[in-house]
C-alpha positions in Angstrom: 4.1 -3.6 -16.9 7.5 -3.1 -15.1 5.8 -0.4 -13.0 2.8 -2.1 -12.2 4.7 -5.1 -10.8 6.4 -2.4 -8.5 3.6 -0.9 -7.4 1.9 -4.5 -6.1 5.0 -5.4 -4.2 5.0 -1.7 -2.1 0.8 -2.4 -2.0 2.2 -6.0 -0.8 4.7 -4.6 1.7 2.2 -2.1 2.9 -0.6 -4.1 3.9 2.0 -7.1 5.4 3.4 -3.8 7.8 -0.1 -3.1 8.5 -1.0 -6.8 9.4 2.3 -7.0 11.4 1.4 -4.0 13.0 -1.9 -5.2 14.7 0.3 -8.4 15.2 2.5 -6.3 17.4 -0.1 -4.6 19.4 -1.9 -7.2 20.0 1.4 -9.2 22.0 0.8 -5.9 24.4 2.4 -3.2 23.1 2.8 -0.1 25.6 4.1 3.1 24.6 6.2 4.0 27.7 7.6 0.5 27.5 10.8 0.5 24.9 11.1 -2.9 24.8 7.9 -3.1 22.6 9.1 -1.0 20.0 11.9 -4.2 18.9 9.3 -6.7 19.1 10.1 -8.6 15.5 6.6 -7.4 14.2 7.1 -4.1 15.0 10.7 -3.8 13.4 9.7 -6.1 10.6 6.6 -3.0 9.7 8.9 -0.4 9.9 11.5 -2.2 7.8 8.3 -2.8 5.2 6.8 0.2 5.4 10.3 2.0 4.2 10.3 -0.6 1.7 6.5 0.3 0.5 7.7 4.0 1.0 10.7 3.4 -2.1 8.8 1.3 -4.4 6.3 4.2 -4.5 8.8 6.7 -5.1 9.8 4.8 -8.1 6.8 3.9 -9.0 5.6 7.4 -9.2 7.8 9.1 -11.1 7.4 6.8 -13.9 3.5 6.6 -13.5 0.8 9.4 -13.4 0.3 10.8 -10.0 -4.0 10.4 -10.7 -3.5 7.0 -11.5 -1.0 5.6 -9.5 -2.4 6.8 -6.4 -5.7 5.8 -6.2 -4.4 2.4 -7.6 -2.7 1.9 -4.9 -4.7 3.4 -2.2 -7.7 0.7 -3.6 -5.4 -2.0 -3.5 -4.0 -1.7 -0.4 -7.5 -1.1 1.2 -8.5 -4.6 -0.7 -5.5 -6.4 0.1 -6.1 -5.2 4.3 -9.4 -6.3 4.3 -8.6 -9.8 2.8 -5.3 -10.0 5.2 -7.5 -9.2 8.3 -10.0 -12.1 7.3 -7.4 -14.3 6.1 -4.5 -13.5 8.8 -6.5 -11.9 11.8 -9.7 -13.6 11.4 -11.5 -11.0 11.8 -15.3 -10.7 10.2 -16.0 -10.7 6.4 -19.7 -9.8 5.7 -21.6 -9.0 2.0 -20.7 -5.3 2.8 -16.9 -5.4 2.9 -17.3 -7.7 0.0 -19.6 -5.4 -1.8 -16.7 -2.7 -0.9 -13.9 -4.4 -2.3 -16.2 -5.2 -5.4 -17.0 -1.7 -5.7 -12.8 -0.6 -5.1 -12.2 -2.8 -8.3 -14.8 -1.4 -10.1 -13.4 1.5 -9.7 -9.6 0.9 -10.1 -10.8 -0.9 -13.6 -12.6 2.4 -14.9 -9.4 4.3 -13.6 -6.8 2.6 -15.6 -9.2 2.4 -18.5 -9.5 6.0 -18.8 -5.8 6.4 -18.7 -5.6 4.3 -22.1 
């Protein structure tokens, strides 16, 4: 359970980078200007990507590699979908939905295997 709870937080800090990521672009981010690259959302990703990057260290050499992975992977691609409806407003239509649906279907099978 302990490692579970790991691994959300670093699928948590990974999609938040993500968000803040597209959060930093968007303020008009330009790769010859260095002043972009210490905008707060940028620094704040990097921060929570290294964060993200640790927690799955840990969490993978406690957990199975063929589990762990893809657990994360389909929880992360869940969690950025909801964060860009939720956060960026971008479009949710029956076949991201349908995707997500399909992602936990998949994860559930996954860990039930692995029992």
């Amino acid at each position: 359970m302990k490692q579970l709870s790991i691994a959300l937080i670093a699928v948590l800090c990974n999609v938040s980078a993500q968000v803040l990521m597209k959060l930093a672009s968007q303020s008009g981010f330009q790769m010859r200007d260095l002043s972009t690259y210490f905008s707060w959302q940028l620094v704040t990703s990097v921060i929570l990507y290294g964060l993200s990057f640790l927690l799955t260290l840990q969490v993978l050499s406690q957990a199975a590699l063929s589990i762990a992975s893809p657990l994360m992977a389909g929880l992360t691609f869940v969690g950025i979908a909801l964060a860009s409806y939720l956060v960026l407003h971008e479009a949710m239509n029956l076949q991201k939905v349908l995707g997500m649906l399909v992602i936990f279907v998949g994860i559930f099978i996954l860990t039930k295997a692995s029992m």
